[in-house]
C-alpha positions in Angstrom: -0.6 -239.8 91.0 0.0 -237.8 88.2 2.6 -235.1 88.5 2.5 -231.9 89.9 3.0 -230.1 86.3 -0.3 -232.2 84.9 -2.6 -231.5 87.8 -3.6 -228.4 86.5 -4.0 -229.3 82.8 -8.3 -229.6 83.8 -8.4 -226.2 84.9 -6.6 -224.7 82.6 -8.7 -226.6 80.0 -11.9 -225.1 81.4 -10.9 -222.4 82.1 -9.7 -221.5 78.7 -12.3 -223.1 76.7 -14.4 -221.2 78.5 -12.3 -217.3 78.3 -11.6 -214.9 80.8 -14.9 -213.4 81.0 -16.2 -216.5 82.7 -13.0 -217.6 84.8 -10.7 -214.6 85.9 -7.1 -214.8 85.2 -6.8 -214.7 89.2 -9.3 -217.7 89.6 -7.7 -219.6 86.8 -4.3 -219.4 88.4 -6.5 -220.1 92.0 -7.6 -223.1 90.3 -4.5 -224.4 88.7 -3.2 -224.1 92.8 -6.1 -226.3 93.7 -6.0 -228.5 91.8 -2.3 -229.5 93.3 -3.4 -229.0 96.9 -4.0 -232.2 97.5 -0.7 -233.9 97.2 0.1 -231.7 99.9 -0.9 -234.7 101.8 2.8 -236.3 101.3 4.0 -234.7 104.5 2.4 -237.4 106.4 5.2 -239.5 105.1 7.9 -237.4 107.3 5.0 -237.4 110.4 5.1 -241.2 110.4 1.6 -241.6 109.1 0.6 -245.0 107.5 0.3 -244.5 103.6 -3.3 -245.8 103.7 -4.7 -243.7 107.1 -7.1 -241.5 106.3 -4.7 -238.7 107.2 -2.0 -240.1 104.8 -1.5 -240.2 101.2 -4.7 -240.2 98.7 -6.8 -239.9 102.0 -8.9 -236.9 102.9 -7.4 -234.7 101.1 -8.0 -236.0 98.1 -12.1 -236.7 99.3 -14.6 -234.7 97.7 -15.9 -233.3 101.0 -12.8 -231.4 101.4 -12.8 -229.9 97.3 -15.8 -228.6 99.1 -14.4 -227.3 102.0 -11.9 -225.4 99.8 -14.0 -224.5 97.1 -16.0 -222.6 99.5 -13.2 -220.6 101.1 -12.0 -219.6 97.9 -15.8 -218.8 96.8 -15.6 -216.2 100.2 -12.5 -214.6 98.1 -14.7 -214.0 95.0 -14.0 -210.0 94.7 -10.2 -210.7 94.7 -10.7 -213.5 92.2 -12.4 -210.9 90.3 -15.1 -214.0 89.5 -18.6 -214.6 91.1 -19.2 -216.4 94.0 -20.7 -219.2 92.2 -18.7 -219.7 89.7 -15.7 -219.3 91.8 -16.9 -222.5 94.0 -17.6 -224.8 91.0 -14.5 -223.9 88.9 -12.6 -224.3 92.6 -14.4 -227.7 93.5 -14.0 -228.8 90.2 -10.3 -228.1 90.3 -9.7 -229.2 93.1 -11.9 -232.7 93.1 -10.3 -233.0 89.5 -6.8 -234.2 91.4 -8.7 -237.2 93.3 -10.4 -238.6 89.6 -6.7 -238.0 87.8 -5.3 -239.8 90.1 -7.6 -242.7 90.5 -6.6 -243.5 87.0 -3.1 -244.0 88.1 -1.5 -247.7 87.8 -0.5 -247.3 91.4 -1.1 -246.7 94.8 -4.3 -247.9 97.0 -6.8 -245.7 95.7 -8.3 -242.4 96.7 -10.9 -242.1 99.7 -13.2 -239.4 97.8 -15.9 -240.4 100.3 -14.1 -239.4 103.4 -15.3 -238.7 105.9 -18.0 -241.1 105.3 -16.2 -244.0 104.3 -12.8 -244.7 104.3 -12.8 -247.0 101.5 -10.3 -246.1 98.8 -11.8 -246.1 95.1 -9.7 -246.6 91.4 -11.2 -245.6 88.3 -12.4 -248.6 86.4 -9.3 -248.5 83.6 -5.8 -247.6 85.0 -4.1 -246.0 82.2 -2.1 -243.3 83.5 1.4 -244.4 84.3 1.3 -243.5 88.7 4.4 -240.7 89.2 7.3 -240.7 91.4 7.3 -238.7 94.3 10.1 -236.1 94.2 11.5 -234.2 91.2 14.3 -236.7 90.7 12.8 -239.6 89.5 11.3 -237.7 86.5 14.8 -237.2 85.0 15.0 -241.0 84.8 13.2 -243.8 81.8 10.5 -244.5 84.0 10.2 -239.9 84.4 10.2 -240.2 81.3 7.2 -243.0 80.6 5.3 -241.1 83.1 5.3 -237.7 81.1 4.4 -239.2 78.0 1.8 -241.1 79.6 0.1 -238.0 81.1 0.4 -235.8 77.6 -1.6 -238.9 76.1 -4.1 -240.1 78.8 -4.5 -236.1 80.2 -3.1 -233.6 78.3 -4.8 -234.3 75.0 -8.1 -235.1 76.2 -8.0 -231.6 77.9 -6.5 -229.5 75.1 -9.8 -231.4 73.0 -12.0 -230.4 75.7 -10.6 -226.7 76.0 -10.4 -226.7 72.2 -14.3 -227.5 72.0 -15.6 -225.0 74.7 -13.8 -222.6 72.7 -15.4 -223.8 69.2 -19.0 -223.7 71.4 -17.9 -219.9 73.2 -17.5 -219.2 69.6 -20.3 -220.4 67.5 -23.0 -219.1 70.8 -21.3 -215.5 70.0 -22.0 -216.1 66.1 -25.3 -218.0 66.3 -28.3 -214.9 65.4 -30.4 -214.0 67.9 -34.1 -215.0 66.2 -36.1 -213.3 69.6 -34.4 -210.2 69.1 -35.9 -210.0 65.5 -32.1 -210.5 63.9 -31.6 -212.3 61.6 -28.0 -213.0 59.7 
């Protein structure tokens, strides 16, 4: 899995390639949250559940169905999110299903069950590029912390700073481009 401070780099890209007058400051920060939910799912250790039940680790939590399940009670909140209620359930499912693909690029673990409750069967992205993280703080203050971080800022951060950086340039040129049906011309 990547770590808890990259999770949120795909909503954040969205959401500021696409401004605030699309995604609220409130659904933004709702989104960065859901898109770290999942790994919420590492209490199971201290339950006794197996790593690879579909109650532990990478399991349901991490499924698509559930994005969904939270993307629509957050899409119930959409006056306090200040959003829409359809765009509050995309950006959230997004968001939140974003954790599940991240981490299926990871170099480690079993994989992620996005088709529970379906199937149980765990799935990995076809290239495993991102170094898999530590779980706990500590072990990011050590080499391998270390390997991990700069593995994310290449494999994650960058593709979603381009991304961000290209809704913004497309926001942009839309506001620019003249509007022919209108009769204006530049």
């Amino acid at each position: 899995m990547p770590t808890i401070l990259t999770h949120p780099a795909v909503p954040l890209a969205i959401g500021i390639g696409l401004g605030t007058g699309v995604i609220s400051p409130r659904l933004l920060l709702a989104g960065a949250v859901a898109s770290i939910v999942p790994d919420l799912d590492v209490i199971s250790f201290h339950f006794g559940i197996a790593y690879g039940s579909e109650l532990g680790h990478r399991g349901f939590s991490h499924s698509l169905v559930f994005a969904l399940l939270v993307a629509t009670f957050g899409a119930l909140a959409w006056r306090t999110l200040r959003s829409r209620p359809l765009t509050a359930l995309l950006f959230l499912f997004v968001a939140m299903a974003s954790h599940g693909v991240l981490d299926s690029f990871t170099n480690g673990g079993r994989g992620i069950a996005f088709l529970w409750p379906f199937s149980a069967e765990r799935f990995f992205a076809p290239y495993q590029v991102i170094e898999v993280s530590p779980i706990g703080a500590a072990g990011l203050f050590t080499t391998r912390g270390a390997r991990v971080l700069m593995s994310e800022l290449l494999w994650v951060w960058l593709p979603c700073a381009l991304f961000a950086l290209a809704l913004w340039d497309t926001r942009r040129s839309l506001r620019r481009t003249p509007d022919v049906s209108a009769g204006r011309l530049p």
